[in-house]
Structures are given as C-alpha cells and as structure tokens.
DRENTOR-554287 format. One line per field, with one value per residue (C-alpha): x, y, z; residue in three letters. Coordinates in pm, 1 decimal. Example, Ala and Ser with C-alpha at 12.3 -4.5 7.8 and 13.67 -1.06 7.14 Angstrom:
px	(1230.0 | 1367.0) $
py	(-450.0 | -106.0) $
pz	(780.0 | 714.0) $
type	(Ala | Ser) $
This chain:
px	(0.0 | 136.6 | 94.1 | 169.0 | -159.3 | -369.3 | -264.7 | -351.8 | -661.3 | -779.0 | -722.8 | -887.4 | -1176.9 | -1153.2 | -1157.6 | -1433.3 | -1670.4 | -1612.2 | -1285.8 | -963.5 | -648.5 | -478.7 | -428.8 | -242.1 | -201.9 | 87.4 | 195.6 | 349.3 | 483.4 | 425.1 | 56.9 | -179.9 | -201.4 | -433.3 | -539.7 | -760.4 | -849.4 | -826.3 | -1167.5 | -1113.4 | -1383.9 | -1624.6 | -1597.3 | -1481.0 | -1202.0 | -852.8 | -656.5 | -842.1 | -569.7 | -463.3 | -209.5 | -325.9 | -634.5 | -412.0 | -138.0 | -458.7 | -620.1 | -251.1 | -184.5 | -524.6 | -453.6 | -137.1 | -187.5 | 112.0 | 209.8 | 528.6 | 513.9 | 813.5 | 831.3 | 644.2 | 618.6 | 365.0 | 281.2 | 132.6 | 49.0 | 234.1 | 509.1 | 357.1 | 224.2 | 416.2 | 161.1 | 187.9 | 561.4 | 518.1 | 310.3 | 522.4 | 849.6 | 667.2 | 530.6 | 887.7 | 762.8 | 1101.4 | 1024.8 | 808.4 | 723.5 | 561.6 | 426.1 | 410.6 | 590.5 | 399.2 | 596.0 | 479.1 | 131.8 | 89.2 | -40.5 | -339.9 | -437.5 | -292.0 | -427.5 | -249.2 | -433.1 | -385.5 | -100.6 | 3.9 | 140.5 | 398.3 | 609.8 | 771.4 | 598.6 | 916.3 | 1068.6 | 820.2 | 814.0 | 1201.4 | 1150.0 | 1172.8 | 787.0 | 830.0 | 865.5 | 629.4 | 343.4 | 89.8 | 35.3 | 224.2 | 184.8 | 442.2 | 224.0 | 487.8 | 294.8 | 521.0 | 218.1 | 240.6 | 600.4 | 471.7 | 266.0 | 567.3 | 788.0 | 484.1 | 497.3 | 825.1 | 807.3 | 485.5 | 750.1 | 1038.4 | 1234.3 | 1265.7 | 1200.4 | 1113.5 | 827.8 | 912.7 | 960.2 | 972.7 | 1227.1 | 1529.1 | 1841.1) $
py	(0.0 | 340.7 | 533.6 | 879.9 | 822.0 | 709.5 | 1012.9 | 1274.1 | 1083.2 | 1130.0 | 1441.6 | 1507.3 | 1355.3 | 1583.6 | 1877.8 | 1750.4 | 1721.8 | 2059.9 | 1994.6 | 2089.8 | 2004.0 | 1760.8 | 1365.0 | 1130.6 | 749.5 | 541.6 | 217.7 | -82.1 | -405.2 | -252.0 | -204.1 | 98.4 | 59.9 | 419.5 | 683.1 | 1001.2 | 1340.5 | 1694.5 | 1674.2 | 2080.3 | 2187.3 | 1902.6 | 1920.4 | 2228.2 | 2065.0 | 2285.8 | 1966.3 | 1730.9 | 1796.9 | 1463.8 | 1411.5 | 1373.0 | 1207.3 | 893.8 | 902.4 | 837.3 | 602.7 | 411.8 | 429.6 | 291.0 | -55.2 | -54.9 | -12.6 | 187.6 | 568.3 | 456.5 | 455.2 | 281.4 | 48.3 | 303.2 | 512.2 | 819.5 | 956.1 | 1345.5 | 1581.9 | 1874.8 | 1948.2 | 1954.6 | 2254.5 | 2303.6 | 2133.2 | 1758.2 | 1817.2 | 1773.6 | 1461.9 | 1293.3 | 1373.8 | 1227.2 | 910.6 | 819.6 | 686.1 | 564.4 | 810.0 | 1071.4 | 1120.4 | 1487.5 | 1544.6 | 1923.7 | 2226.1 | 2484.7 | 2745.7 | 2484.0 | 2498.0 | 2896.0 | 3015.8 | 2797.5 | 2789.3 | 2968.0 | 2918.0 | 3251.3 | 3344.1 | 3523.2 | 3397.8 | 3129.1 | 3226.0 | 3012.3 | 3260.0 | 3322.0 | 3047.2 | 2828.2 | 3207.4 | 3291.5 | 2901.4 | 2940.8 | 3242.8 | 3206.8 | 3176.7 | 3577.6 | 3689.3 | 3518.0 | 3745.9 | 3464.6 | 3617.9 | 3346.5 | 3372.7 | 3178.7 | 3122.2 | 2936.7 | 2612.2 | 2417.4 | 2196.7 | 2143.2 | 1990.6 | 1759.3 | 1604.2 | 1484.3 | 1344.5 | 1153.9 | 968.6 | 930.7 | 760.9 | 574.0 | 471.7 | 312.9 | 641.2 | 626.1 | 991.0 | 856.2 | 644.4 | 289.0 | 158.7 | 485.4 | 515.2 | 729.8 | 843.4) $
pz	(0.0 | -116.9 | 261.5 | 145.9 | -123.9 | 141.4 | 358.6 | 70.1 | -1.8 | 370.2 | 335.8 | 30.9 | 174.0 | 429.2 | 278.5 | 83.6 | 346.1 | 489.8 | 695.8 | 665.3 | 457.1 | 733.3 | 785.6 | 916.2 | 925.1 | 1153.6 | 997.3 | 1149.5 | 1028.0 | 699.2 | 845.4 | 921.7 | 1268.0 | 1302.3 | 1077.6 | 1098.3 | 915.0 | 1121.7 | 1273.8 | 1460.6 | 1224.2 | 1304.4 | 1689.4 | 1764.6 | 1934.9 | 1894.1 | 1980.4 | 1721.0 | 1503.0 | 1278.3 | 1409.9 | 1782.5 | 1639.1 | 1542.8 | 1815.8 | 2070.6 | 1824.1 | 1768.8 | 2144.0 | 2261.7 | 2023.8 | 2139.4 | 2485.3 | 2529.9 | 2524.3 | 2297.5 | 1940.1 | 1882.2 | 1579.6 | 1347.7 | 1090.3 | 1078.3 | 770.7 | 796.8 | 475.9 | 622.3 | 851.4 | 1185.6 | 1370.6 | 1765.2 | 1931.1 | 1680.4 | 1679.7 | 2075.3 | 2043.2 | 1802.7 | 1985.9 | 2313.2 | 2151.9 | 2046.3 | 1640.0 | 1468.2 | 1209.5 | 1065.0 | 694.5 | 583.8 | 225.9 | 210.9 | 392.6 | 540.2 | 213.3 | -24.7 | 105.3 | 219.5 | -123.1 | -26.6 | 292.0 | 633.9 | 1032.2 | 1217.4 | 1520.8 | 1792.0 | 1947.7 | 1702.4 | 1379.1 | 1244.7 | 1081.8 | 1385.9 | 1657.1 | 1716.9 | 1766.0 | 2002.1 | 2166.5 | 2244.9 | 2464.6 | 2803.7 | 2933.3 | 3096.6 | 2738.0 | 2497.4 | 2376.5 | 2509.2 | 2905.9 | 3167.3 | 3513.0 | 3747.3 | 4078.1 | 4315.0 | 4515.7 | 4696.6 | 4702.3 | 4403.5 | 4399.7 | 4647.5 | 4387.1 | 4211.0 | 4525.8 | 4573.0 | 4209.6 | 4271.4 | 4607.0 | 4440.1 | 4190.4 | 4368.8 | 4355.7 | 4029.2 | 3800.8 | 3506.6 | 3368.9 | 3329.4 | 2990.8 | 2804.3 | 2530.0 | 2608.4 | 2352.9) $
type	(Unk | Unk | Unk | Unk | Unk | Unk | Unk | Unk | Unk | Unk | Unk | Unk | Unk | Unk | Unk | Unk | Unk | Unk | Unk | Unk | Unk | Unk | Unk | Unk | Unk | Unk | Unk | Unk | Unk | Unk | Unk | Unk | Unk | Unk | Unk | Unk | Unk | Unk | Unk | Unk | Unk | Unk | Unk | Unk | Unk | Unk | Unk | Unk | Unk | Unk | Unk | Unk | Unk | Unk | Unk | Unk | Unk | Unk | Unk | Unk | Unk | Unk | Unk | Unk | Unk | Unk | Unk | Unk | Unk | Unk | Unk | Unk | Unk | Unk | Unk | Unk | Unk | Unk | Unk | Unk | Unk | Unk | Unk | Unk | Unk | Unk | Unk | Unk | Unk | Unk | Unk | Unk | Unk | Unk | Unk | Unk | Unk | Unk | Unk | Unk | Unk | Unk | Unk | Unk | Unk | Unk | Unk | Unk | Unk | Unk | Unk | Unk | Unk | Unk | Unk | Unk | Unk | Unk | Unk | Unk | Unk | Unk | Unk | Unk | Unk | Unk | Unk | Unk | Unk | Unk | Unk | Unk | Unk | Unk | Unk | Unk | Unk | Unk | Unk | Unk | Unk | Unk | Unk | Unk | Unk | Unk | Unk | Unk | Unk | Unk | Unk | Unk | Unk | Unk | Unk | Unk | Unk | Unk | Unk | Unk | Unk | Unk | Unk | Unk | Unk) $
C-alpha cells in the first residue's frame, strides 16, 4: 500500500466534506495501525488535530504511550503542538508530504497567538517573554505532587519503559 496516497486521499476527503487540509495514518509491520483526518472543524475541538487524532487512536490498540516500531505519515510538517506529540510518543520516524511554504499560497491558520512565521521564535522564549500572558504562581504543594509519584515509583524519576536516547 502506497501510505503517502492514502494520507492525501484522507485528506482530500476531508476537505471535501467541509474539513480541513490535514491527515495522518501510523503504519506498522508494513501495516496501518491508526489513521484520521483533522476533525477541529467538526468538533470544535482545537486539539483534534490529525495528528493527535491517530497518536490516541494508535496508542489505545497498542496499549502503550510509545510509538516505537512506526512510521507516521502526515500531509504537512507539523504545527508546535503535533511536533510535541510525536516527539513524546517516540515513532522511529516521521514522513511529511508538504511544507507549510509549499502549502501557504493555499491555505494559512495565524491566530492570535500562534502564527507560524515566527511560533518556534516565540516558543524558544523564556515563558516571561512570549506574547501569550504566563503567570508563574509558586505552590510548593504542588512539587509535592511529584515526590509523591516518585516515592509511588520506587524512587525512580522517570516512567518505566519509556524510550530514552
């Protein structure tokens, strides 16, 4: 099965039922293991990007938060918030079809604090100086949270089993 086809064509589809110009599908063992369109129009869901769509779709079969052992297969270079989710889920590799300059002539998602001119720009600023309002609000309850995982977990700081470099 030709994977980058069946991406564009879910897409396509998409876009042809009043959605938007997104998909993705993960493949394993030469498989599709999950697959979805950008459903944001449909739900009104901000997060129901493709991307996420099939990571939660692929990690529900799986039964794991790991993605290790695939391939995922998205139309365009991923937005911040997908590049997050596919560096988290750990896939061996990531295949985009189009680049946000190839695709700007047609179609462009700036808003209020997310343009993606200059959004990795503005994402590398300390938190103080991003144009999106941050508040630090200091808990020291809130730290407590985390010894407690840890002593839940043996000591250990990290989750068990999840892929490291």
């Amino acid at each position: 099965m030709d994977f980058a086809q069946r991406t564009i064509g879910l897409a396509r589809r998409n876009v042809d039922e009043g959605g938007r110009p997104f998909a993705t599908v993960i493949v394993k063992d030469g498989r599709i293991l999950a697959e979805s369109a950008n459903e944001v129009a449909q739900s009104g869901d901000p997060t129901a990007h493709a991307e996420i769509l099939a990571i939660r779709e692929a990690c529900r079969k799986l039964g794991t938060e790991h993605l290790t052992g695939t391939t995922i297969y998205v139309l365009a270079h991923p937005c911040p918030m997908c590049l997050g989710s596919l560096y988290y889920c750990s896939p061996d590799e990531v295949v985009f079809l189009t680049t946000r300059e190839e695709y700007e002539p047609h179609y462009v998602d700036d808003r209020k604090y997310f343009e993606l001119d200059n959004f990795y720009e503005e994402f590398a600023k300390n938190w103080d100086e991003r144009r999106l309002p941050m508040r630090h609000e200091p808990h020291g309850a809130a730290v407590d949270v985390y010894r407690a995982w840890q002593e839940r977990n043996g000591g250990e700081r990290r989750v068990a089993g999840a892929p490291t470099a």
